[in-house]
C-alpha positions in Angstrom: -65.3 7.7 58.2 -62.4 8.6 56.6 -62.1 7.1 53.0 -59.6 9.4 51.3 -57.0 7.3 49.1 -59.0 4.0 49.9 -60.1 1.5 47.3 -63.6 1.1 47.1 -65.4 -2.3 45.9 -69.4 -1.0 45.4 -72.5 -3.1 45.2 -75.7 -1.4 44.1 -79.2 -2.7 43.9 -81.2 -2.3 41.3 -84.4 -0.5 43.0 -82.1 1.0 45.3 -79.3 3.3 44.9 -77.6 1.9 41.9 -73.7 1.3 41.4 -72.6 4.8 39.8 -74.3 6.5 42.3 -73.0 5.2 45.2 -69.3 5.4 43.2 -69.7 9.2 42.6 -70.6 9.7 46.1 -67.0 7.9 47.2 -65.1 10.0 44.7 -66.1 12.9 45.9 -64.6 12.3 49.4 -61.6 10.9 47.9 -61.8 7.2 47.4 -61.0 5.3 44.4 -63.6 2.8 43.2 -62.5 -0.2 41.5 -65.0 -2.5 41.1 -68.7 -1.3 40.7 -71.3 -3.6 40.1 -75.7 -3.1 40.1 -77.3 -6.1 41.1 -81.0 -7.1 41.6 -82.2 -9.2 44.3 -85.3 -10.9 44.3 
């Protein structure tokens, strides 16, 4: 998948992989996030 100059909304979980995470991961292949949020679901 090809995300290069795509924006990037990124939902987390809490005892999962977190928001930041998964957001360093996507700029690293060239996406931009813009919204990046860490929930928890019970």
């Amino acid at each position: 998948m090809d995300l290069k100059g795509k924006k990037v909304i990124i939902i987390g979980e809490r005892d999962g992989v977190q928001g930041p995470s998964i957001a360093e991961c996507v700029k690293s292949v060239g996406a931009e996030p813009i919204m990046v949020e860490t929930m928890c679901y019970v």
